[in-house]
C-alpha positions in Angstrom: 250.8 119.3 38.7 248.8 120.6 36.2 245.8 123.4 36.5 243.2 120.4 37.0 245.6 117.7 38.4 248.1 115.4 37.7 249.8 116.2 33.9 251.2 112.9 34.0 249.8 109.9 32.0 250.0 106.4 32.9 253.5 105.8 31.0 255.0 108.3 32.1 254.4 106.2 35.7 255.0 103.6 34.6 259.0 104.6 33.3 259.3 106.4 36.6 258.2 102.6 38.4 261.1 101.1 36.2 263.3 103.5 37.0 262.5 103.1 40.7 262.8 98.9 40.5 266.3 99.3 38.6 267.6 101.0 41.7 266.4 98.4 43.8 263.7 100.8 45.6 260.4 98.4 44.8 258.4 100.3 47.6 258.6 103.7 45.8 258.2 102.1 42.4 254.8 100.0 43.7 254.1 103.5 44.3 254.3 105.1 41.2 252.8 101.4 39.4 249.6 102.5 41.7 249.5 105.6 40.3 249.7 104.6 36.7 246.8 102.1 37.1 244.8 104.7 38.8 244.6 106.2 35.7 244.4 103.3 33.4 243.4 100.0 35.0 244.4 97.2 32.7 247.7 98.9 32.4 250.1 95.7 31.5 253.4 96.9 32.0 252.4 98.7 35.4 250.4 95.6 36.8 253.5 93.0 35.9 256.1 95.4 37.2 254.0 96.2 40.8 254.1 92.1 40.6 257.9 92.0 40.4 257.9 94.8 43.1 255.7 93.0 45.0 257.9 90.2 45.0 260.7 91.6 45.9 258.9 92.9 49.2 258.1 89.8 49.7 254.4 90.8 49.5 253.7 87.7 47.7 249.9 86.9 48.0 249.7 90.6 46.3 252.3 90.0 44.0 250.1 86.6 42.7 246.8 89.0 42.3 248.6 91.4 40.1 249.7 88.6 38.0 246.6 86.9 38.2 245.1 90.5 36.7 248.3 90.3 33.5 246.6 87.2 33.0 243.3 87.8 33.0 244.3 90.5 30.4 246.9 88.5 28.4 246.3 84.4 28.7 249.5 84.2 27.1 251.6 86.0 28.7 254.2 83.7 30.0 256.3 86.1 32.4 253.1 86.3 34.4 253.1 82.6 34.5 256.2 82.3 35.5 256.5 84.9 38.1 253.2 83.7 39.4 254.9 80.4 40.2 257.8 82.7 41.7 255.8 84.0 44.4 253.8 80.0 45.2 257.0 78.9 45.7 258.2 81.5 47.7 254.5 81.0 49.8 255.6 77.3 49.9 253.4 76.0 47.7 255.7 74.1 45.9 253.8 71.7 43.8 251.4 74.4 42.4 254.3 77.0 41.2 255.6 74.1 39.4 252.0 73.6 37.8 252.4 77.2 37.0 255.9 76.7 35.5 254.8 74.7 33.4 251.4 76.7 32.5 254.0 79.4 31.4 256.1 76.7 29.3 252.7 75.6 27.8 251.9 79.3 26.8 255.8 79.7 25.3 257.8 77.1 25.2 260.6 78.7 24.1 260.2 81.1 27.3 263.7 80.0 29.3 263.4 81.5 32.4 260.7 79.4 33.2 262.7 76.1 32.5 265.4 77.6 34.5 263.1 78.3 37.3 261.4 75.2 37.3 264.6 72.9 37.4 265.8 75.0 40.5 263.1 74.5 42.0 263.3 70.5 41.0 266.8 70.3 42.8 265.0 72.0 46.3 262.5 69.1 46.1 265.5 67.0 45.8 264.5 65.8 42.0 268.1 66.3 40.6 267.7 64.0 37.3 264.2 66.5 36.6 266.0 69.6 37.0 268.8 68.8 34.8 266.7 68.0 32.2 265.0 71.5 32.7 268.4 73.5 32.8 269.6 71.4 29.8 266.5 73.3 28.3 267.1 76.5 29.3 270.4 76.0 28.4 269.1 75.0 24.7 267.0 78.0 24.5 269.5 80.3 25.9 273.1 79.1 25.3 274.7 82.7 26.2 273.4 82.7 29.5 275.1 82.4 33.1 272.6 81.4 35.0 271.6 77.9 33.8 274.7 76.8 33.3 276.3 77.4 37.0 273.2 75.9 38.2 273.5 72.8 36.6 276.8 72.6 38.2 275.4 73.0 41.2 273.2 70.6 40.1 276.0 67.9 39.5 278.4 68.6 42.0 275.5 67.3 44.8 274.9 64.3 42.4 278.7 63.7 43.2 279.5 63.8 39.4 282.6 66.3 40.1 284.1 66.1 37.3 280.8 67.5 35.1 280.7 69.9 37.5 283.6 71.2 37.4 283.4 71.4 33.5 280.2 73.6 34.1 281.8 76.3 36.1 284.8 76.5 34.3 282.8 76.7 31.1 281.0 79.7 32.7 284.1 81.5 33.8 285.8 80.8 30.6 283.5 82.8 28.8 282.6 85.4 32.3 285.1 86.5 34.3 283.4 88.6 36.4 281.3 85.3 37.7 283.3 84.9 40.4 280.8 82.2 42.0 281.7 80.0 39.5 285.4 80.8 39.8 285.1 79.5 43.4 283.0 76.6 42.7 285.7 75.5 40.0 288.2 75.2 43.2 285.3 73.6 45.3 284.9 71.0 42.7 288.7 70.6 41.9 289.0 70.0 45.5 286.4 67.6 45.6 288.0 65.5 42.3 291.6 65.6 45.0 293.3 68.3 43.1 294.2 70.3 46.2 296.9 72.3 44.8 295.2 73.5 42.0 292.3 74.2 44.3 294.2 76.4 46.6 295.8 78.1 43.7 292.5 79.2 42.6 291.2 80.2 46.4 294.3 82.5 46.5 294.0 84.0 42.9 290.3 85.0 44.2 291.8 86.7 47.0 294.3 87.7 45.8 292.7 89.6 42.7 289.4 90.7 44.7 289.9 92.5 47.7 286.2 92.1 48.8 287.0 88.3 49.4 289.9 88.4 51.0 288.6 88.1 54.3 285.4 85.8 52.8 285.4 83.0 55.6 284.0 80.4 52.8 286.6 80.7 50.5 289.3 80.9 53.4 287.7 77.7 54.4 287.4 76.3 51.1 291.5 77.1 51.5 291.7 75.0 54.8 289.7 71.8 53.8 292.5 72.1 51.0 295.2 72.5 52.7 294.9 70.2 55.6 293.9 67.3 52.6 298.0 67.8 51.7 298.5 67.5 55.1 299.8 71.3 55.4 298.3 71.4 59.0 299.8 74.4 60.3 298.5 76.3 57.7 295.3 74.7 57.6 294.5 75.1 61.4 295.5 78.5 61.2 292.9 79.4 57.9 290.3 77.0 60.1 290.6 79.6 63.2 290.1 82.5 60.7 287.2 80.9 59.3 285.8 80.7 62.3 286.3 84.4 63.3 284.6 85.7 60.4 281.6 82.9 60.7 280.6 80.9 63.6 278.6 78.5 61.7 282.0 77.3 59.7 282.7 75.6 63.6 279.6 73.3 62.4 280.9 72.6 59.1 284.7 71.6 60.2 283.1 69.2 62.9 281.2 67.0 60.1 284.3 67.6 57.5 286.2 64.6 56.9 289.6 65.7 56.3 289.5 67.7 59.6 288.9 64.2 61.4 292.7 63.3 61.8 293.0 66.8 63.9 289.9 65.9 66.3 291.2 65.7 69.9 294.2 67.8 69.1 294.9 70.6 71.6 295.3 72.5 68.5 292.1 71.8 67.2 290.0 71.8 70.3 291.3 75.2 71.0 289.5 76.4 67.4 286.7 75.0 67.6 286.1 75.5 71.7 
């Protein structure tokens, strides 16, 4: 504090804020964001970040007025857009945020986080072919990027077109192989095209390798479905009962899975699953 207040200006909030949201503290950085645009109103960077903030407190009617004030400021600033739609959706508003996705696209085409965005949110309202062509855009725009591409095998691999899927995550592990998600999607989907044993060999390398997952009840019953398809049923039943252990709602899942049909009935099995 200075002799007649606060020495700080509005940026130096505003890095503070930044600083704040980076270690995953939004409440403190909507905070200092307040405090920067108490001194400066039309502050851009503080009103977008409290937005973001807002967001992820899932204060998302306040979230929508901060980026309403970006773009009062800024009519092209696509971001805003973007994380505008973000917080509708979030709100349920589905068919509005993708209005405002593509308001943002309009502003910046080029912009790929709002292509990305949009096409997820094409594949909730079950519009697969739409989303794809919005990944494939985002993709386009941003070919380095993780994100687009695991989602369009996410994408696929609900479309039943395996075998694209599976070239989506291994692409994405190929060139990241710290993205373990798509490491265990590559078995999901190899699993999926009948290539058990190649499946399970990449189940165990993840928990093998990462210590975190060894006790992760989807890929142990990821391991299972496998391993009960090449009629290992010993094995299977005993990952199944694992599974179970470490999530109840797996007892669901293995009741509607196929492959586990041929063991319905089985003391074995009804003991698992009672």
């Amino acid at each position: 504090m200075g002799l007649f207040g606060d020495s700080k200006n509005p940026e130096d909030y505003v890095y503070e804020g930044l600083a704040m949201l980076q270690q995953n503290k939004p409440k403190a950085a909507v905070n200092l964001f307040k405090k920067a645009l108490k001194s400066d109103s039309k502050n851009i960077s503080a009103l977008y970040n409290q937005g973001l903030a807002l967001n992820q407190m899932r204060k998302y009617q306040d979230a929508i007025t901060c980026f309403d004030k970006v773009i009062e400021i800024d009519p092209k600033d696509a971001p805003s857009y973007n994380n505008r739609a973000i917080s509708l959706a979030e709100l349920g508003d589905t068919d509005e945020a993708l209005e405002w996705y593509d308001k943002s696209i309009k502003v910046d085409p080029k912009y790929a986080a709002a292509h990305y965005n949009k096409g997820v949110l094409l594949d909730k309202k079950l519009r697969p072919d739409e989303a794809l062509e919005c990944l494939d855009e985002a993709i386009k725009l941003e070919p380095k990027k993780d994100n687009p591409r695991f989602y369009k095998g996410i994408v696929l691999g609900k479309m039943k077109k395996h075998e694209e899927s599976l070239n989506c995550f291994q692409n994405v592990y190929r060139h990241n192989k710290h993205h373990l998600d798509a490491y265990f999607q590559t078995g999901v989907q190899l699993a999926e095209l009948e290539r058990h044993e190649q499946a399970v060999k990449v189940f165990d390398s993840i928990m093998e390798k990462h210590e975190k997952f060894r006790n992760n009840a989807n890929v142990i019953y990821a391991k299972s479905r496998s391993k009960a398809a090449l009629d290992q049923t010993g094995e299977a039943l005993e990952l199944l009962r694992i599974a179970i252990k470490q999530s109840k709602g797996i007892k669901q899942w293995a009741l509607k899975e196929k492959v586990f049909e041929k063991f319905f009935g089985t003391p074995e099995f009804e003991d698992i699953i009672k």
